[in-house]
C-alpha positions as a printed NumPy array, in Angstrom:
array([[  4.573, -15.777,   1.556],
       [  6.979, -12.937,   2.317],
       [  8.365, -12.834,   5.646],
       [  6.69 , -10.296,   8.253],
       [  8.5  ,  -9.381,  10.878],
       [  7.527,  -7.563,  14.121],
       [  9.313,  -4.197,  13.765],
       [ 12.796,  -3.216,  15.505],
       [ 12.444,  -0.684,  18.742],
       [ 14.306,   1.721,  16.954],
       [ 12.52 ,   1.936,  13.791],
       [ 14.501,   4.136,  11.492],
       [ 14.716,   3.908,   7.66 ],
       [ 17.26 ,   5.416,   4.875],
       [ 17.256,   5.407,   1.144],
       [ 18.807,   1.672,   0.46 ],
       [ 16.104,   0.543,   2.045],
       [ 11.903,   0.48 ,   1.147],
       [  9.531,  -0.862,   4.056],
       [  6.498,  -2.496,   3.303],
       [  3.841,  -3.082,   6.15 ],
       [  1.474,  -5.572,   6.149],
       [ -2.217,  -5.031,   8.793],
       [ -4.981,  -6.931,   9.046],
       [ -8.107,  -4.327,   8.842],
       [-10.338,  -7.055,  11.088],
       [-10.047,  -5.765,  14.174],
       [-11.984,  -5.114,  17.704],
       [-14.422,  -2.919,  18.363],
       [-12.517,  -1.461,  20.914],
       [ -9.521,  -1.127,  19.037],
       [-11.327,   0.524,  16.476],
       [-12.539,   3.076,  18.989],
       [ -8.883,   3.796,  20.157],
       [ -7.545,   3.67 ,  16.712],
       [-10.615,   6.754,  16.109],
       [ -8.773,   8.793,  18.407],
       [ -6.314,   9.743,  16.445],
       [ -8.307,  10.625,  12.949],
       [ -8.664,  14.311,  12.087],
       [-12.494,  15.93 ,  11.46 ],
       [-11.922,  15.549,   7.81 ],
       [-11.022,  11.738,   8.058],
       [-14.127,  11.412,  10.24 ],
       [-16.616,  12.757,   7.958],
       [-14.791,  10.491,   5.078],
       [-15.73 ,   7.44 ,   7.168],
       [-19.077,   8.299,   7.553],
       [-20.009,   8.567,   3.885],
       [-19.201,   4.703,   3.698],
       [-22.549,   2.968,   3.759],
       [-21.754,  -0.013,   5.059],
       [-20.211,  -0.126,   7.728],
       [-17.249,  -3.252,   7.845],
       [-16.209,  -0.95 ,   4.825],
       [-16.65 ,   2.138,   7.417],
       [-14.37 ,   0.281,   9.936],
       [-12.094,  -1.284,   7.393],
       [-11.487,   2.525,   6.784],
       [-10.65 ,   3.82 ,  10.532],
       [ -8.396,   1.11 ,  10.799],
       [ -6.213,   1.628,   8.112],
       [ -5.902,   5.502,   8.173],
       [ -5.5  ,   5.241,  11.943],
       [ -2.55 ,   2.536,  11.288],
       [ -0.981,   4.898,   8.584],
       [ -0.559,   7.533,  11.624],
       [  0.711,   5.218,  13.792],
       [  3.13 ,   3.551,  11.75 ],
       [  4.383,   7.513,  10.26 ],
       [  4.069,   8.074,  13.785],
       [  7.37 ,   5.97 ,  14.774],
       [  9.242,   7.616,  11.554],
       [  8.8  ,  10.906,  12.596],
       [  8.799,  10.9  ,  16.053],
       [  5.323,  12.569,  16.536],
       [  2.195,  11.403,  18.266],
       [ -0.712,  10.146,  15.429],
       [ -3.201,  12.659,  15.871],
       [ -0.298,  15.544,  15.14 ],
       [  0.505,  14.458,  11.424],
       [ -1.2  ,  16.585,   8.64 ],
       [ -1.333,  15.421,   5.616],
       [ -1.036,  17.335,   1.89 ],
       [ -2.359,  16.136,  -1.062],
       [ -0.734,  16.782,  -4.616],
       [ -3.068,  17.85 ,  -7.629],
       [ -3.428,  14.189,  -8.64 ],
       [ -5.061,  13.138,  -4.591],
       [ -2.214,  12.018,  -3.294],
       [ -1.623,  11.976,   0.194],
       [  1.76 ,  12.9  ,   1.262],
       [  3.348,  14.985,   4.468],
       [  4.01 ,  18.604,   4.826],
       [  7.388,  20.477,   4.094],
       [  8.753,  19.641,   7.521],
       [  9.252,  16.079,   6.365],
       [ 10.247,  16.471,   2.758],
       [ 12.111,  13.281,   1.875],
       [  9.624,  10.827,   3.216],
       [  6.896,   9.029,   1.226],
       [  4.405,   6.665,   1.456],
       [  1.868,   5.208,  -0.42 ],
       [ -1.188,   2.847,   0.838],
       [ -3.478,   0.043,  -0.382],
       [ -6.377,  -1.931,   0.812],
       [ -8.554,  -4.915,  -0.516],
       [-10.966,  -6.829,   1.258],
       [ -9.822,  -7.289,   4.725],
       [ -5.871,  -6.468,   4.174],
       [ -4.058,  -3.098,   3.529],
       [ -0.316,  -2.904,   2.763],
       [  1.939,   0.546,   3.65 ],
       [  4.987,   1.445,   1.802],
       [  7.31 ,   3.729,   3.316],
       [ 10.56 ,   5.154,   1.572],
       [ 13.057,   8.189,   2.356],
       [ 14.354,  10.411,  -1.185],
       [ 12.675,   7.893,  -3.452],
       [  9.137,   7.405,  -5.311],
       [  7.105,   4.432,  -4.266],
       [  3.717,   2.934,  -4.705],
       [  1.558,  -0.399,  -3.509],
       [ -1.119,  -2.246,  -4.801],
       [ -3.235,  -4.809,  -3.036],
       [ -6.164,  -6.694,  -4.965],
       [ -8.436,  -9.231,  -3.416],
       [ -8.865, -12.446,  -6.218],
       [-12.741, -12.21 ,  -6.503],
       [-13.329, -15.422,  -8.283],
       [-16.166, -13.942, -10.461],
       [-14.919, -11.023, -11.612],
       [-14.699, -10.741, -15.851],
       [-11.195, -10.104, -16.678],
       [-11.603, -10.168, -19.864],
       [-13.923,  -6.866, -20.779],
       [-11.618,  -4.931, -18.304],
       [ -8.598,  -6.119, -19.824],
       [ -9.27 ,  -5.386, -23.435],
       [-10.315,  -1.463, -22.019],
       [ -7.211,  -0.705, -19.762],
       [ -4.025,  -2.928, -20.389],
       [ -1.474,  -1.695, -23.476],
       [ -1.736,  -3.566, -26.687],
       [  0.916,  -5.733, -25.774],
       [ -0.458,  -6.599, -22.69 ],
       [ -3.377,  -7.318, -24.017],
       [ -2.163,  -9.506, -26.854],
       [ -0.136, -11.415, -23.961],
       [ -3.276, -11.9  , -21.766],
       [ -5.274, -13.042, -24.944],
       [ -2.643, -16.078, -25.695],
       [ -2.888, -17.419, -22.067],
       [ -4.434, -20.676, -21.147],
       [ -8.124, -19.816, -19.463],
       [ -7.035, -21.203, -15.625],
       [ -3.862, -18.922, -16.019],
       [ -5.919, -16.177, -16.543],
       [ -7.239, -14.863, -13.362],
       [ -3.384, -15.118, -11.906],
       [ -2.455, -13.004, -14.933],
       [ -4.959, -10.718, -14.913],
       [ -4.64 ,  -9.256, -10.875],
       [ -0.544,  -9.745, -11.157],
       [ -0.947,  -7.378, -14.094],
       [ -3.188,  -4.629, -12.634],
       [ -1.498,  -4.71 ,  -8.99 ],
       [  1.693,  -3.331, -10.798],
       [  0.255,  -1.554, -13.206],
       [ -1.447,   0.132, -10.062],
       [  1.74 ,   0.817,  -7.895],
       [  3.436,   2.157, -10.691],
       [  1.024,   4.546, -11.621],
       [  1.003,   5.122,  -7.846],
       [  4.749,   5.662,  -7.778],
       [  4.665,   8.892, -10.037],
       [  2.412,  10.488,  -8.174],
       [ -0.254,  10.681, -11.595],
       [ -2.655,   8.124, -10.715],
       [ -4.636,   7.345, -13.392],
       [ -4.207,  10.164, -15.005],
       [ -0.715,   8.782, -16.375],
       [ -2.867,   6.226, -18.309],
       [ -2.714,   3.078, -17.731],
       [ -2.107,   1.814, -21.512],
       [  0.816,   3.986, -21.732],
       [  3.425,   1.911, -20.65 ],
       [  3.751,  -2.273, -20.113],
       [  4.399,  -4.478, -16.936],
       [  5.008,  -8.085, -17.423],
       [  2.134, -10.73 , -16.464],
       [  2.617, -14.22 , -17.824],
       [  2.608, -15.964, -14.2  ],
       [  5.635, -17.091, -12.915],
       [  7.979, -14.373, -14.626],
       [  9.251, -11.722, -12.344],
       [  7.733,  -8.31 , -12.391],
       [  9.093,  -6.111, -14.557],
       [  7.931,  -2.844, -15.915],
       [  9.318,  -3.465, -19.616],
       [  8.474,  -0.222, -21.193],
       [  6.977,   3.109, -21.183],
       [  5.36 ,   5.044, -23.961],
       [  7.649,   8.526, -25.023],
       [ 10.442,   7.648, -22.856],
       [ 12.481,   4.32 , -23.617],
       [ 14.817,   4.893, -20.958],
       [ 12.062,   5.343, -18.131],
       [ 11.523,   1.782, -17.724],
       [ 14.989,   0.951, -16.925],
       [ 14.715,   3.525, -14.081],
       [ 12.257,   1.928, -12.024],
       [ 11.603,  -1.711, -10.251],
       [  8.674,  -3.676, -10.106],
       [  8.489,  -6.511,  -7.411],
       [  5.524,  -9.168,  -6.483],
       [  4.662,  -9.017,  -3.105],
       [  3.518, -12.511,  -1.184],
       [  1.35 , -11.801,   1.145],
       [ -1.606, -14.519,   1.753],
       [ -4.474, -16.583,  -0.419],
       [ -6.673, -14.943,  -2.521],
       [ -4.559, -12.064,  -2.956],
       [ -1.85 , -10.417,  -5.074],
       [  0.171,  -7.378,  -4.027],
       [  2.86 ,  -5.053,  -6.214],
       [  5.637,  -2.67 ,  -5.393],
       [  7.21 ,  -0.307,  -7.198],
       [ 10.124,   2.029,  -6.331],
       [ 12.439,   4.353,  -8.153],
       [ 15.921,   3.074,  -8.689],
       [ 17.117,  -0.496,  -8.049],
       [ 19.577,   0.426,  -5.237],
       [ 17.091,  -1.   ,  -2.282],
       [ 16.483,  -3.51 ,  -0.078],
       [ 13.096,  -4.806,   1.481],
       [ 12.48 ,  -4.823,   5.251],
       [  8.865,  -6.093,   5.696],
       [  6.782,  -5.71 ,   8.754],
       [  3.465,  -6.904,  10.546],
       [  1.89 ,  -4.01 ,  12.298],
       [ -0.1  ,  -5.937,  15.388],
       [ -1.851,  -4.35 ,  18.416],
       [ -0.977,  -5.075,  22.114],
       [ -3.264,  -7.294,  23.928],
       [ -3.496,  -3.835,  26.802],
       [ -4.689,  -1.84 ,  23.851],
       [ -7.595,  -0.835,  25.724],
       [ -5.373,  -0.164,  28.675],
       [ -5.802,   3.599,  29.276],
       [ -2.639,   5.556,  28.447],
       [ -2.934,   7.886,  31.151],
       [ -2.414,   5.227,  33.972],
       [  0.36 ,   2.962,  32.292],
       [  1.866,   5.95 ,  31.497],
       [  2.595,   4.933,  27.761],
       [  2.007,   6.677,  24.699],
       [ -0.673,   5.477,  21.921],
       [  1.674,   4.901,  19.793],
       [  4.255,   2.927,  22.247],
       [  0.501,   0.859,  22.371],
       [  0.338,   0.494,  19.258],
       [  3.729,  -1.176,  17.541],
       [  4.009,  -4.6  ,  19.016],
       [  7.781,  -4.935,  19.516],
       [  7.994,  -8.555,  21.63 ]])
């Protein structure tokens, strides 16, 4: 597994480095209620058309963590942040923070933030569901070459191959800020397990692929997790978001902001 750290005090970030955030969406109910405070009307209604509800909760959580963390970048309290959102759907902050991006992922009971300052990023998160047909899915959305590749593999490589494969495909796409849209057969990432990601090519562009890095991201069993960021001039700072035990300490009478509650710095 990669190493997660508990952030530094002064949390600051710069373009040679990308931070990646790693939160477990299992939380409290009371947490959850706290973490509530901070969503806007719009994310409210959004959590309400979830019919069940861990999936409703899973959902507070990890918007209310995205405020929190973006909260400590910017130096504003979580319920202040507005978000934008480009013509593709993604979310990304107003003119008054130009330079900064993010990108988020969830699966199953995890959800990994990437955070970045004048670069492009994106993150991918997949939960390993041991039923799930790869092949039908693979044969639809990978590039010929990827496909051919996944065909040759032995069957128990497979399943490995198959979610290392779509996690970077996923953050790349992610990255440009197209989603789907971009098409995910237009361009190849590498899969065979145990090779290091790589995006290896990109359809109408042959120098495109060279501009960008792909990395696997280790994060616990029965998952698999990509990054991908513009440029190779980076390094990777990775953190574990965790609540205080006085989370449900009122703010008013310790006299501490929610998001000083928040960030667990010990």
């Amino acid at each position: 597994m990669d190493s997660w750290e508990p952030p530094p005090i002064d949390l600051t970030i710069s373009r040679e480095f990308v931070h990646v955030w790693y939160v477990s969406l299992d939380q409290s109910e009371s947490l959850r209620q706290n973490l509530a405070q901070t969503l806007s009307e719009e994310e409210h209604k959004r959590a309400e058309r979830f019919h069940f509800r861990k999936d409703r909760d899973h959902f507070i959580v990890a918007r209310a963590v995205l405020r929190d963390i973006l909260s400590h970048y910017l130096q504003r309290e979580p319920e202040d942040i507005l978000f934008h959102y480009n013509a593709y759907g993604k979310p990304e902050l107003g003119q008054n923070f130009t330079g900064m991006n993010f990108n988020v992922s969830h699966s199953g009971n995890v959800a990994l933030y990437a955070f970045t300052y004048g670069r492009e990023v994106g993150i991918d998160v997949e939960q390993i569901r041991p039923d799930f047909a790869e092949e039908p899915i693979a044969k639809r959305f990978f590039s010929p070459a990827e496909a051919a590749v996944f065909s040759d593999l032995a069957v128990d490589e497979k399943k490995e191959a198959f979610f290392s494969c779509w996690t970077r495909k996923e953050a790349f796409i992610k990255a440009t800020g197209k989603g789907v849209s971009f098409g995910l057969d237009n361009f190849e990432v590498s899969l065979v397990p145990d090779k290091p990601a790589a995006l290896l090519s990109v359809k109408g562009d042959k120098k495109e692929a060279r501009r960008w890095s792909l990395k696997s991201l280790e994060i616990q069993p029965g998952y698999k997790a990509a990054l991908a960021v513009k440029g190779h001039d980076w390094r990777l700072q990775s953190w574990q978001w965790r609540p205080l035990e006085q989370i449900t300490t009122s703010t008013k009478e310790t006299n501490i902001s929610r998001s000083e509650l928040f960030l667990n710095r010990s």
